[in-house]
Each structure stands twice: as C-alpha cells, then as structure tokens.
N, C-alpha and C positions, 0 to 999 in steps of 0.2 A: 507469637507462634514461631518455633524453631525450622531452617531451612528443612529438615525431615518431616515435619509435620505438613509443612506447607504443600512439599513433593507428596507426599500420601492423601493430603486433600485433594489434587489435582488429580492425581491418579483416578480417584476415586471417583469425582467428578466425568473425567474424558471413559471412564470405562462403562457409564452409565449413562451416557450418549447414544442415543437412537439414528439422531437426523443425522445422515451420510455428508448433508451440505454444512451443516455444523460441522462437521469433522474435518472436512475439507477447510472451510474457514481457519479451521487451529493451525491444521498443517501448513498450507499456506503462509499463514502469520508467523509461526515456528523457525521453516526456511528463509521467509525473507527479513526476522529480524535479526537469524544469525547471518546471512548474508551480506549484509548491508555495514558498510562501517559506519563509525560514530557523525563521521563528517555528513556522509550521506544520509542520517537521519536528522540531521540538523537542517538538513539541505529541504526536506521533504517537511520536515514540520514546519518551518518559516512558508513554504507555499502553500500548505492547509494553511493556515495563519491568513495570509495572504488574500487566497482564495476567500475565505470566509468574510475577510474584509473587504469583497466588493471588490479587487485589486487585479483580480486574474480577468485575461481575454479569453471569450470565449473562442472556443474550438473552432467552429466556422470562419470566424475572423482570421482565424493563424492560419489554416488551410488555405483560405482566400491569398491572404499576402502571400504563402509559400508560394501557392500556383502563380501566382505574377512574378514573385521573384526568381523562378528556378521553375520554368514550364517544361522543360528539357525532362525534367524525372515523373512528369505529371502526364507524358505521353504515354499511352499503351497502345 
C-alpha cells in the first residue's frame, strides 16, 4: 500500500469514528509522538520494557522516599 493509500485509509477510518474518547486517544498520540524526539521515545520504551519486567518501583515507594528526602516540598 502506497503512502496516499495508506493517508486515505486513515482518513477514512478517523472520519468514521463515533467515540469522542477514541478521538481523543488519536489526538493525543498524534501530538505527543510528534512532540517527542527520537531520544525521548527510546527513553520511554526501555521503561515500558522495564516496567513490564517487574523492574519499576512502585509509585508509593517513590513518593515515600521523596517525602523523606526532600520534606521541605511535601509541606503544604
């Protein structure tokens, strides 16, 4: 399938979209894969990677150490 075929499938596709949250999703994806350099999606798939393997701290864990190391920012 040639680059024009392929944009007219899409098209075609995103025009026949209902679900506003589907839509949203595209957009999203759209801006933040133009956004992002190469380096930066290198950077983000090794941590999906990562993550996936068991390898990431959980959330509360990081929050815990931050608030210990750096209570100063965690005052309100």
């Amino acid at each position: 399938m040639s680059i024009e075929e392929s944009k007219k499938e899409l098209t075609k596709m995103i025009a026949e979209i209902e679900d506003a949250s589907v839509l949203n999703k595209l957009l999203n994806y759209f801006r933040t894969e133009s956004m992002l350099s190469e380096k930066q999606k290198k950077a983000i798939d090794a941590a999906i990677i990562q993550f996936e393997n068991g390898e990431g701290i959980p959330h509360n864990n990081v929050m815990h150490e931050m608030k210990e190391r750096y209570p100063k920012l965690f005052n309100s």
